[in-house]
Backbone bond lengths (Angstrom), bond angles and torsions (degrees), N, CA, C in turn:
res aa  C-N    CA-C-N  psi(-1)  N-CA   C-N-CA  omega(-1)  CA-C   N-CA-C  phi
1 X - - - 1.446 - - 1.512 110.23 -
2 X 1.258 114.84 145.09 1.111 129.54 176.99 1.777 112.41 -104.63
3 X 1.380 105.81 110.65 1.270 115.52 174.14 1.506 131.14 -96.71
4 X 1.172 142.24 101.03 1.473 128.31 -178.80 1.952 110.13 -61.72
5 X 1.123 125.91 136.85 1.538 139.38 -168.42 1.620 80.79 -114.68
6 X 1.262 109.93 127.25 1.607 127.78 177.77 1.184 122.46 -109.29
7 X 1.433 130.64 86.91 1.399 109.04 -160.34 1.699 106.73 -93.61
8 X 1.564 105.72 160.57 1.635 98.58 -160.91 2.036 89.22 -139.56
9 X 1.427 101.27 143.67 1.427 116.84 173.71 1.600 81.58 -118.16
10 X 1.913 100.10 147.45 1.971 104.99 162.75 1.539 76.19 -132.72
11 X 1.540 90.84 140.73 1.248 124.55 166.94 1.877 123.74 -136.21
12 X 1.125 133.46 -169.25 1.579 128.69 168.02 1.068 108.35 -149.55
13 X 1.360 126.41 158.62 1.610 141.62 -158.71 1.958 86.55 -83.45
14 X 1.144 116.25 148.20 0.967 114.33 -162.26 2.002 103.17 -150.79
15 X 1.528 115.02 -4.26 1.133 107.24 149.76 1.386 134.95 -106.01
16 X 1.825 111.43 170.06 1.217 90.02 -150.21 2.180 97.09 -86.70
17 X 1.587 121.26 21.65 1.240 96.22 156.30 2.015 110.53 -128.83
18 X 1.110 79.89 66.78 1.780 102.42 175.08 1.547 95.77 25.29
19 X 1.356 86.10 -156.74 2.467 99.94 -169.77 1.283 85.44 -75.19
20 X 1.437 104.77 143.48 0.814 109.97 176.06 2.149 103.46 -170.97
21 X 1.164 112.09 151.52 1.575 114.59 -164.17 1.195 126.24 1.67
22 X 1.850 112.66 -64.82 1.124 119.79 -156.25 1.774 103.54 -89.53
23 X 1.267 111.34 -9.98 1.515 96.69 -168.42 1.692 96.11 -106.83
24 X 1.380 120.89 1.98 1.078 121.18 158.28 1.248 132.93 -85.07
25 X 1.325 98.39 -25.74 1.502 95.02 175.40 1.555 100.50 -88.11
26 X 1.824 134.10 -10.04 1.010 117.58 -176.39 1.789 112.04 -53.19
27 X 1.742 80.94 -34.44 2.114 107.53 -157.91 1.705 81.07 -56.02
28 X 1.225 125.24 -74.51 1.042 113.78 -148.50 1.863 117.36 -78.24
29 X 0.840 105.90 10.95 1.172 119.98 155.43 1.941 128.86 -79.81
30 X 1.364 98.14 -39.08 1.251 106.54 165.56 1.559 119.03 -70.84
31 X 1.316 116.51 -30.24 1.351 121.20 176.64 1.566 124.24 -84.24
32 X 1.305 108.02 0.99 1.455 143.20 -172.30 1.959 86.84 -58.46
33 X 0.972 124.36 -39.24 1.521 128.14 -154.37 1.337 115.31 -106.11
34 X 1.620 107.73 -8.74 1.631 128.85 -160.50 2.067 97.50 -70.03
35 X 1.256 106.51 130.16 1.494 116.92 178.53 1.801 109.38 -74.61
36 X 1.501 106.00 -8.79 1.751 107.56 160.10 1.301 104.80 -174.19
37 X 1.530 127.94 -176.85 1.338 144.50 -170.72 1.360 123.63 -35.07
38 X 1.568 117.29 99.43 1.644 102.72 175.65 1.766 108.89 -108.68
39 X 1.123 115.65 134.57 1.340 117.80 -171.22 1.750 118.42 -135.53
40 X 1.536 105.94 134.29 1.444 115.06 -178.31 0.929 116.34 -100.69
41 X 1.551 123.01 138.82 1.362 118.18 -170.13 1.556 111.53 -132.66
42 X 1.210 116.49 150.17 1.754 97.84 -172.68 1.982 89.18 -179.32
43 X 1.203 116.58 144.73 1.773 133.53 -171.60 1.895 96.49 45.35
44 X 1.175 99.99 68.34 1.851 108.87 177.29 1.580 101.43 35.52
45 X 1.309 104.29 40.32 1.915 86.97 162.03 1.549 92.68 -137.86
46 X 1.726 97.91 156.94 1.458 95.94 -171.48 1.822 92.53 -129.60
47 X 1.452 134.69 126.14 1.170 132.66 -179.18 1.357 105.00 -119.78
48 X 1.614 106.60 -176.15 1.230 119.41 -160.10 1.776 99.60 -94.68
49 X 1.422 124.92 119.70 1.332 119.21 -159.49 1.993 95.92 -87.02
50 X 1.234 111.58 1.43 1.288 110.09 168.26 1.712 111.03 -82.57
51 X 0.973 123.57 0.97 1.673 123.20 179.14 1.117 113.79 -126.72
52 X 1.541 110.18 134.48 1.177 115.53 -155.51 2.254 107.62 -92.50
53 X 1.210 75.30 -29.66 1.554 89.28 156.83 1.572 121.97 -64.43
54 X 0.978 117.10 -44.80 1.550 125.00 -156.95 1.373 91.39 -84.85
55 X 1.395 127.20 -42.06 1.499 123.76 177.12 1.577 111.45 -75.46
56 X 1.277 125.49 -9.54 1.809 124.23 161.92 1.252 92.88 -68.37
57 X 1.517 140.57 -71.99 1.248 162.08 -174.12 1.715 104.06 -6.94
58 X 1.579 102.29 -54.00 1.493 99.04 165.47 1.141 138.88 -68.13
59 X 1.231 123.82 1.98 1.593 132.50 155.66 1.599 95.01 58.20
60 X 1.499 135.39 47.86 0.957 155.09 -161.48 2.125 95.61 -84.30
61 X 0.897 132.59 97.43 1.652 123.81 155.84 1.428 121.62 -97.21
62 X 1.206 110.80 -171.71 1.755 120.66 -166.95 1.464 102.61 -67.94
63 X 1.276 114.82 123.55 1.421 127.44 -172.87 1.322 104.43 68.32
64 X 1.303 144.29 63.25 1.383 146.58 122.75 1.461 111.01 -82.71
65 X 1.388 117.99 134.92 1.188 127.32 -160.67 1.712 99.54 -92.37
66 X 1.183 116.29 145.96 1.431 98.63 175.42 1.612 121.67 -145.79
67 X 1.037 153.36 164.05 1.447 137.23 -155.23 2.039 83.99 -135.45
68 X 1.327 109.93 125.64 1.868 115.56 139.75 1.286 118.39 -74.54
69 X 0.791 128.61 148.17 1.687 146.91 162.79 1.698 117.02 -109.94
70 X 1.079 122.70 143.10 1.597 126.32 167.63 1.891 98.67 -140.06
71 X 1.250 98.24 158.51 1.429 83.11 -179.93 1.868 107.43 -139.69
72 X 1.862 91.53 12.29 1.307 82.83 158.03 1.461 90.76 -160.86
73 X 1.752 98.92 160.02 1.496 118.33 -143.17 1.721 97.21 -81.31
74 X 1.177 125.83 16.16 1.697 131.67 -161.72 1.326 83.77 -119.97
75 X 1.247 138.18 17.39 1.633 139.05 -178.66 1.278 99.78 -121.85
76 X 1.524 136.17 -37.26 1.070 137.72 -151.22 1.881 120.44 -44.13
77 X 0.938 125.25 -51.63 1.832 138.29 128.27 1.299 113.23 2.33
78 X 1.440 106.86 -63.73 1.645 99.18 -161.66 2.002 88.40 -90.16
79 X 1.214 102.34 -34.27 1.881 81.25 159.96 1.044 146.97 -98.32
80 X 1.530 114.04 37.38 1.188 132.36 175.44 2.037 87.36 -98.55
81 X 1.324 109.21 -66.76 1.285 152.21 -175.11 1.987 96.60 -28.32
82 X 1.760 111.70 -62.82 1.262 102.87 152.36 1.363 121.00 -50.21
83 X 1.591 106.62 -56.71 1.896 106.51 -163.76 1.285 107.92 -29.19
84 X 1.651 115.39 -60.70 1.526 127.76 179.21 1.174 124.62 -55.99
85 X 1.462 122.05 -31.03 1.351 106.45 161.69 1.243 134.34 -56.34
86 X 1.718 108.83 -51.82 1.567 123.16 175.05 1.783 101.11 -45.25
87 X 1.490 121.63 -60.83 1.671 135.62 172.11 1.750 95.96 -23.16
88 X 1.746 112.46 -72.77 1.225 96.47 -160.56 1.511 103.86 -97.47
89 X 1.538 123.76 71.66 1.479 136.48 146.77 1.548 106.38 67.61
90 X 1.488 126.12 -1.66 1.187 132.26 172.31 1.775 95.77 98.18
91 X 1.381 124.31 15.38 1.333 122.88 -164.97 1.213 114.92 74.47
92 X 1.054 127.28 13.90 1.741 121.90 172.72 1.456 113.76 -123.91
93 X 1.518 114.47 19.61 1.670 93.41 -178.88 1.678 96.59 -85.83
């Protein structure tokens, strides 16, 4: 059997004007390079962290908690790489 191993960072929105355009399109820009599916999840929805739309979609504000996903371990970088962004406030705290 073939199992996918999911690795997951939780982090929380941490500025004070939540997700919002520019730091979404940063996310999905970083995932631009990802060797398969990286996905953010946050109020029980889980989207495609490659769209910059789909990550507004979560209506994500300051202190929404939120989980990354990678689903293969040759990504791990670019989800560390998000983790730290969300960590440092998207550059605006």
């Amino acid at each position: 059997m073939n199992y996918k191993r999911i690795i997951v960072r939780r982090t929380s929105i941490k500025n004070e004007l939540g997700m919002h355009a520019r730091p979404a399109s940063k996310i999905a820009q970083m995932v631009d390079s990802a060797h398969s599916d990286v996905w953010i999840c946050a109020n029980s929805t889980k989207v495609d962290a490659a769209s910059v739309i789909d990550i507004l979609t979560l209506g994500a504000v300051k202190g929404t908690k939120v989980v990354i996903e990678i689903e293969n371990q040759e990504d791990e970088m670019i989800l560390d790489q998000i983790f730290d962004f969300f960590e440092a406030g998207f550059g605006e705290k």
